[in-house]
N, C-alpha and C positions, 0 to 999 in steps of 0.2 A: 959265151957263158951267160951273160944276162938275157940273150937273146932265150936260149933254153930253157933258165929256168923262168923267164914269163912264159914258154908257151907250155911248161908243166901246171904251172900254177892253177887247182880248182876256178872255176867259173863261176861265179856270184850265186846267180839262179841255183843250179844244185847244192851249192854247199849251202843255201838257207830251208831247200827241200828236209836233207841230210838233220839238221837241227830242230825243226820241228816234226820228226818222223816221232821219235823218241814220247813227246806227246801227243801225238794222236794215237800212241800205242796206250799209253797211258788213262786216256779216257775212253779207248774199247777197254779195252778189260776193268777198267772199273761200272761200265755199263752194263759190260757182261755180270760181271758181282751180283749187281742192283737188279739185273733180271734172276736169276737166280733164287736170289735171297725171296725176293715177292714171290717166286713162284709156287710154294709151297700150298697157300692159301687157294688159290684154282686150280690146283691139283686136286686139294680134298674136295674142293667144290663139285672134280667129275664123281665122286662118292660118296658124300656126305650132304644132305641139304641144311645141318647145320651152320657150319661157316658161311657166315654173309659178308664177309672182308671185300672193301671194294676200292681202287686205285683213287689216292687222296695224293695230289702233285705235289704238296709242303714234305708230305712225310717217303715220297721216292728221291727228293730232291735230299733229302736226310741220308736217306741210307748212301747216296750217289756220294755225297762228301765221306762216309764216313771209308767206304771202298776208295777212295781217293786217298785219302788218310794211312791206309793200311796199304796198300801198294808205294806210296812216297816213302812210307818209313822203311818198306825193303826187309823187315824181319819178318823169315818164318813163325817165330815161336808167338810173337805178338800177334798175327793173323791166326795159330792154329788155337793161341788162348782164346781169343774172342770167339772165333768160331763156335771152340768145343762151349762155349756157355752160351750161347743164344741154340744149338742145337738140343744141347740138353731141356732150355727152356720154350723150346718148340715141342720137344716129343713130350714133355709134360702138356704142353697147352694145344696143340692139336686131338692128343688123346681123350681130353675132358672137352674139347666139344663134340666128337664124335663119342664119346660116350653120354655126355650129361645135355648136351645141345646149348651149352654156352658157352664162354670163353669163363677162364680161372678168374678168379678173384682171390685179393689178399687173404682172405678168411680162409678160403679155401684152400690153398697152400699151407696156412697155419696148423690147419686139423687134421693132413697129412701121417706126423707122426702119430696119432691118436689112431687114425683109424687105419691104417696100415693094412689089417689081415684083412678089414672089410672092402679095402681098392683091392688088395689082388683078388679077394675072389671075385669080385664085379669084375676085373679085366681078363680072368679066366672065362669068366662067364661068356663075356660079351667077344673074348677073341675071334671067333668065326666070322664074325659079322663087322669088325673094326678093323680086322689087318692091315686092307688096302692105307691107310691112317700113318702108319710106318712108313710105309713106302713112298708118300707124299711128301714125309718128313727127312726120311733116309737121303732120297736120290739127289733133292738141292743142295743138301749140305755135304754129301760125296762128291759131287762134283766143284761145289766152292772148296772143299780140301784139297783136289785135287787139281786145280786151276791153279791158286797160292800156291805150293809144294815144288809144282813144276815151272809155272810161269818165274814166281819171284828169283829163282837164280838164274832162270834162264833169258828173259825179257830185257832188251835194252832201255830199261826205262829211269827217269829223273830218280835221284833220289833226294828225299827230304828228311832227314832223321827226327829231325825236331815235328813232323806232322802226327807221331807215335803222341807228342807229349800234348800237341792240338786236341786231338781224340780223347784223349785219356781225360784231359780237364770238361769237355765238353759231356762225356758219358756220366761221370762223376755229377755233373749236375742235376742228374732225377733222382738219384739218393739222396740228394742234398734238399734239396725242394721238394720231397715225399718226406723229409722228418719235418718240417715246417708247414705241411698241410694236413688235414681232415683226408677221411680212408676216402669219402663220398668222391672225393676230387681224382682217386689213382681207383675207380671202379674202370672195368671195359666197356669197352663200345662196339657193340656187334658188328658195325659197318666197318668198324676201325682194321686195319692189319691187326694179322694176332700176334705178329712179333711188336709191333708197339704196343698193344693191350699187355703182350709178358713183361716187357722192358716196366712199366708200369707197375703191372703187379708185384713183379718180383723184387723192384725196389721199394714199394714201399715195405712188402715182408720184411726184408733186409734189415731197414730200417728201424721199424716199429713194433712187428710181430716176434722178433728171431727168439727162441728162448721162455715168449710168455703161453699161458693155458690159454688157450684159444677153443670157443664153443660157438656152433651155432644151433639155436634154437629151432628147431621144425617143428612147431608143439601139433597135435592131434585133435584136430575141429573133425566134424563134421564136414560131407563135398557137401559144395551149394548147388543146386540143380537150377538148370536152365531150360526152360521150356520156350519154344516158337508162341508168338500169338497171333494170330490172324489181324491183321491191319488192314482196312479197305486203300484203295491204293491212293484214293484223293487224298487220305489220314498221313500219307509216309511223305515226310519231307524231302524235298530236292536236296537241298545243304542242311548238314550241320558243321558248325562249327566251334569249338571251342577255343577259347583265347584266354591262355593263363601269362598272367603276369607276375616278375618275383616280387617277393617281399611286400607286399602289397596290405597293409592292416585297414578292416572295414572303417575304423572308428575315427581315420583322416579321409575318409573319402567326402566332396562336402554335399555328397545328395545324402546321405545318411544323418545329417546331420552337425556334421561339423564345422565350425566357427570359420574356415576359409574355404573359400569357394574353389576346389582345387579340382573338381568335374562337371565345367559350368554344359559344356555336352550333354553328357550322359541325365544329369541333373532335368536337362530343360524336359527329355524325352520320357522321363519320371513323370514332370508335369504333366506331357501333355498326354501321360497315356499311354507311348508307345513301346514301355518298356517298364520294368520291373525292378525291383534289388532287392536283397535278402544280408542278413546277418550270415555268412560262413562259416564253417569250423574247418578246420584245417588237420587231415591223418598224421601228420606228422612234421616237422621243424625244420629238416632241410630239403632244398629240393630234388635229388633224386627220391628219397624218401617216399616223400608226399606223391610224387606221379608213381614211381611204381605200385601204392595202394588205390588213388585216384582210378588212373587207365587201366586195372586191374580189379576195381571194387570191391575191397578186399578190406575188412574193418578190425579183425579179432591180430589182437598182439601175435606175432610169432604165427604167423597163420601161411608162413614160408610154401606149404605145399600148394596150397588156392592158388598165390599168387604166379609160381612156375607156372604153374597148368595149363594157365593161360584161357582157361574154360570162360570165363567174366572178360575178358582182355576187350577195351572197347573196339581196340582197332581188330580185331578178331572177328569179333560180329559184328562191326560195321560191314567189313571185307563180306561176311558169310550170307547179309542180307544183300550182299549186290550193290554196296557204294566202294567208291575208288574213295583210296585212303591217303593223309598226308599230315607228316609231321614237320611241319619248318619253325622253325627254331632257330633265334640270333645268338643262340649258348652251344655250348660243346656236345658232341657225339656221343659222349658217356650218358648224359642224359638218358638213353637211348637203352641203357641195360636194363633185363628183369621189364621189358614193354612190348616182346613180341614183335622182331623189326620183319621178319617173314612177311608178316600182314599188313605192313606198311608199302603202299605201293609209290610212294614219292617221298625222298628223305632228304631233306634240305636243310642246313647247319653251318654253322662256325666252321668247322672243317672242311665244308666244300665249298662255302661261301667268303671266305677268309677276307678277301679282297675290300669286300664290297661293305663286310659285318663291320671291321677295321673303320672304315669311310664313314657310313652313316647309323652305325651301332643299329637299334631297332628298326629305323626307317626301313634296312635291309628288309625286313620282310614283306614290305610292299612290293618288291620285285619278286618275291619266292611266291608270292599270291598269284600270277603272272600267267602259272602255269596251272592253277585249277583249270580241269577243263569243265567248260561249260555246260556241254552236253549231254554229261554225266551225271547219276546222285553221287556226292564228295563228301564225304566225311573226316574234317580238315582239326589238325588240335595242332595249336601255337604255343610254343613255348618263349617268350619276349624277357628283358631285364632290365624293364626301364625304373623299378624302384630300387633296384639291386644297389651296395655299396660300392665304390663311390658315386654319389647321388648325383654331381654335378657332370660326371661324365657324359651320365645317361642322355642329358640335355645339349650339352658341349654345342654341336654340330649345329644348334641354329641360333648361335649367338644368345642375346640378350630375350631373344624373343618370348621364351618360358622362364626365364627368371624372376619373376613376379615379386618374391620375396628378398631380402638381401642377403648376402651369403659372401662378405668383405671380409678378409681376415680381420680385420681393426674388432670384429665383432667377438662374444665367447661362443667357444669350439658349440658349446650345445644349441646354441643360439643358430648360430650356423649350419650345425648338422640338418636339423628338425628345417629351415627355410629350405637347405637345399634336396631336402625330400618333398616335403609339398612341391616344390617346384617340378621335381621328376612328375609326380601326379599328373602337376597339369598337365605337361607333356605327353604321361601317359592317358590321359582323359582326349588330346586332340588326335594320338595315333589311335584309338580306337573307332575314332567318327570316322577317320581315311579307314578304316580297314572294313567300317560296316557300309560304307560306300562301294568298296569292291564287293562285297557280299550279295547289297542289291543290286549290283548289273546282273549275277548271275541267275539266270531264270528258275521259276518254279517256290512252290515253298520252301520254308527257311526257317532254323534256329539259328540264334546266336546269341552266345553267352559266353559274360568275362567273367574270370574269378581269377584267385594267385593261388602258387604254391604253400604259402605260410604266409604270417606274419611277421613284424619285426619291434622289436626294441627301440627304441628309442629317447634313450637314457632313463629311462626308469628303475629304480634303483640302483645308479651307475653303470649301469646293464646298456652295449649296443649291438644290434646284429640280430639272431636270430639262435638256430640251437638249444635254444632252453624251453622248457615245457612250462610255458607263462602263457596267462590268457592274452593278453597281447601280442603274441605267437599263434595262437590258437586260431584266434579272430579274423578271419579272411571278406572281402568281399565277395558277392554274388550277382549279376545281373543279369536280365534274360529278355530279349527281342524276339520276337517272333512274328514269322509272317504267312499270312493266309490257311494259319492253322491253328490247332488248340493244343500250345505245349502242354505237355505230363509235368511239367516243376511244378511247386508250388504258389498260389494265386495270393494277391497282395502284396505288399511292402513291409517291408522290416522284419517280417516270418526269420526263420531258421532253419538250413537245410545244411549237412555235413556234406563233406567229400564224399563219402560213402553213398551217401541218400544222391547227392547229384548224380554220382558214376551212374545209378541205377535209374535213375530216370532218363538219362541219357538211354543208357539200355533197352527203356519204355518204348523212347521215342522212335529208337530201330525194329520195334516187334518183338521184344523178348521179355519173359516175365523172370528173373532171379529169385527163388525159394531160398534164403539162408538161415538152415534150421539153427546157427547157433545165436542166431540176433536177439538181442534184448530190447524189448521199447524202450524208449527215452536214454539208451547208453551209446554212444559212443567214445573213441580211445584219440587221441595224441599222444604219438611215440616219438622217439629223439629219434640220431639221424642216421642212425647204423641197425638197419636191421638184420643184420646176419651175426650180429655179436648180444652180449646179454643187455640187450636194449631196456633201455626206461621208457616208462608210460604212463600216463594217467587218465580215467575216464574220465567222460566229459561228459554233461548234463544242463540241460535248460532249465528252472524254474521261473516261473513269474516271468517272462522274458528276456531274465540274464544267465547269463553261463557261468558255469560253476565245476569246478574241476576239483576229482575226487585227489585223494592221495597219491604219493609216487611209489610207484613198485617197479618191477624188471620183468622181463623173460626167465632169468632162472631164478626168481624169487616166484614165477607162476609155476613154470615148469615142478618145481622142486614141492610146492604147497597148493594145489587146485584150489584150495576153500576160496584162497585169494579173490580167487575170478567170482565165488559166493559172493565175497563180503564185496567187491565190486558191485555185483547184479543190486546188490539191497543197496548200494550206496553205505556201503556203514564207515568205508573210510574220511579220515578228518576232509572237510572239504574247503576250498577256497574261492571265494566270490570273485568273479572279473575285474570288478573296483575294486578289488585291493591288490 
């Protein structure tokens, strides 16, 4: 008998196969899930040139767990819940980019109920020509139904009950962190998956929109006209470049003048000549804000259709004049909406650079410069966050070395805030020497020019950060190098050129002349940081060499009363000086 039943007994080797069968069945079909669920996005892709969704490894490693999650927990109804709401939130968000050519935005969703009879008729309109859209939508998520439905009762696989309650906490966290953020932060990102651009949109909706009047402004300008100009070709630069840095106010920069020498760089090449600066004004207070009117050139409040158009878009007509184009960027992918990613031919970001941005924060983009090719004219725009909050981060990574100032808690908070920005400057003053190093190995003529998104606060009047429509906000730096040619900016030191005025000179510099029949001399605007809702703004105006900024109004305070935009032109509203 004992003999027997040893020689019954399983054999080690198979019985350990037998036990891990269970999961490798387990992570095919959550693989399978994870292919699936992505696939939606390059399906419209065969139909649509809309979608520019393109495979980010953090966010398939995302869905990977969360198909892990939902096969552990072993319940249908929890699989066919979730499903049936990211499907819903797919055929919405596939249909508005094959219809409108960009992914939803929260606003967008919000104005929904409002304009109802005017979506269906537009999707009656447009059905002939968007159907395939359905079907890109339909067939992934029929077959995730049907894979869960059938597999989960029938599949030998682990179970976990408790990974239902993993999920559920982990999903629950972007409605959570979308009521504790700004909308600018939960905008899409055209490169992004459109199911994380929805997850995004729809939680902040959720959150913030559900229930209130929700309007966006499209007000009615005049089109700006673009005309070709003939450019001799010795005249057309090999590179441009632009390098925007955040939060960046002219009035600490220390070649402008201020009391610490916080760009002893940039400073010397002032001296000696080979380079320029200008007083900035800044379109608007935050930064997606500010680049979509920047990279767009786009100046008048609520001027929503120019800016779609995309007709001004610099990376547009760089592209159109025959330069290879590139946006890299140490900040996030959203950035990236409302700036025409089509025409961008190299897109480098936080998101694809996760690794590296994490490691060396800005320095990152010394390696994304890596890949301008040489050979080519390149039309290169940076987006960096070396003054961004927290100040001291931005410096972290090389020690004491840019700490110049002290920044010891023993000290007071504002005392500390204000060292540990200057400090970011200098930092930001010696990555822009390494980065117009890489600029001159590559051959040929050459612009290059820093400037920031906005400005920043910096406790004045208790006030930190940014967001508010203060000339200290307003106030950007500008600076301009040039080599072996005669840039279109403007000549001298200390002058004053707008975001506006720069976009267009940039424009200059590629061969094109912008007509915008609705510009006023001597006015430009700074708008807060939401432009799809009843945005504030105030103009902005130069006298005697300081800036001055007219009164605060809205989008539907213009919308509603045109005279406004009048009593703007004349300047008749109260107005406030920069020093004060």
């Amino acid at each position: 008998m004992k003999i027997g039943a040893t020689a019954i007994a399983p054999a080690p080797g198979p019985g350990w196969r037998v036990r891990l069968g269970p999961w490798a069945s387990l992570t095919a079909v959550a693989g399978l899930s994870t292919a699936l669920m992505l696939s939606d996005d390059f399906l419209q892709q065969l139909t649509s040139p809309h979608n520019l969704a393109r495979l980010q490894l953090p966010w398939v490693l995302g869905l990977f767990f969360m198909h892990l999650c939902l096969w552990l927990g072993g319940r249908r109804w929890a699989a066919n819940a979730l499903l049936s709401v990211f499907a819903l939130m797919q055929l919405l968000q596939l249909c508005h980019i094959a219809a409108m050519g960009r992914p939803l935005t929260p606003v967008d969703l919000a104005m929904i109920p409002r304009e109802t009879p005017d979506i269906a008729e537009a999707t009656l309109a447009g059905a002939r020509a968007h159907w395939p859209t359905l079907l890109t939508g339909a067939l992934p998520y029929a077959l995730l139904f049907a894979l869960y439905n059938l597999g989960l009762p029938r599949l030998p696989l682990p179970r976990a009950p408790i990974a239902l309650l993993v999920l559920a906490l982990v999903l629950a966290t972007k409605p959570y962190k979308a009521s504790q953020r700004a909308m600018p932060q939960y905008m899409p990102a055209p490169a992004r998956s459109s199911l994380h651009n929805s997850i995004n949109t729809f939680s902040f909706y959720a959150v913030n929109l559900v229930g209130k009047s929700v309007q966006s402004y499209d007000l009615q300008y005049q089109p700006y006209r673009v005309a070709r100009v003939p450019v001799a070709e010795q005249d057309l630069p090999q590179n441009v470049w632009l390098v925007i840095f955040d939060s960046t106010r002219s009035d600490h920069w220390g070649l402008t003048g201020y009391a610490r020498d916080t760009t002893p760089t940039m400073s010397q090449w002032v001296r000696d000549g080979q380079a320029r600066w200008h007083h900035g004004i800044a379109g608007a207070t935050a930064t997606s804000a500010s680049l979509a009117l920047l990279i767009n050139g786009v100046r008048e409040p609520g001027n929503l259709g120019q800016q779609r158009s995309y007709q001004t878009n610099l990376m547009r007509l760089a592209k159109r004049a025959g330069y290879r184009t590139y946006w890299l960027s140490t900040q996030s992918g959203n950035l990236l909406n409302e700036l025409d990613v089509a025409s961008i031919d190299v897109v480098r970001t936080r998101d694809t650079d996760t690794k590296r941005v994490i490691e060396a924060r800005d320095d990152a983009v010394l390696d994304m410069a890596k890949r301008i090719t040489p050979g080519t004219r390149n039309f290169v725009v940076m987006m960096l966050r070396s003054a961004h909050l927290p100040y001291e981060k931005n410096y972290a990574q090389h020690g004491q070395r840019y700490a110049r100032w002290p920044t010891a808690a023993t000290l007071p908070f504002a005392t500390r805030q204000r060292n540990a920005y200057d400090n970011s400057l200098l930092y930001q003053d010696a990555l822009t020497a390494q980065l117009y190093r890489r600029f001159e190995r590559l051959p040929g003529k050459g612009v290059f020019v820093v400037t920031s998104d906005h400005g920043q606060m910096l406790g004045e009047g208790g006030v930190w950060g940014h967001n508010v429509l203060t000339p200290q906000v307003a106030r950007v730096p500008v600076l301009v190098r040039s080599r072996g040619l005669v840039d279109r900016l403007p000549p001298g030191n200390g002058g004053w050129i707008s975001h506006y005025g720069l976009g267009h000179a940039l424009m200059g510099q590629l061969g094109y002349r912008i007509d915008n029949p609705n510009a006023e001399p001597g006015i430009d605007y700074l708008q807060g940081s939401n432009l799809y809702t009843d945005n504030p703004f105030r103009g902005v105006s130069v006298r005697d060499g300081r800036l001055v900024l007219g009164g605060l109004s809205s989008l539907g305070e213009l919308d509603r009363n045109r005279s406004v935009y009048a009593q703007l032109r004349s300047n008749g509203l109260p107005a406030v000086r920069a020093s004060e």
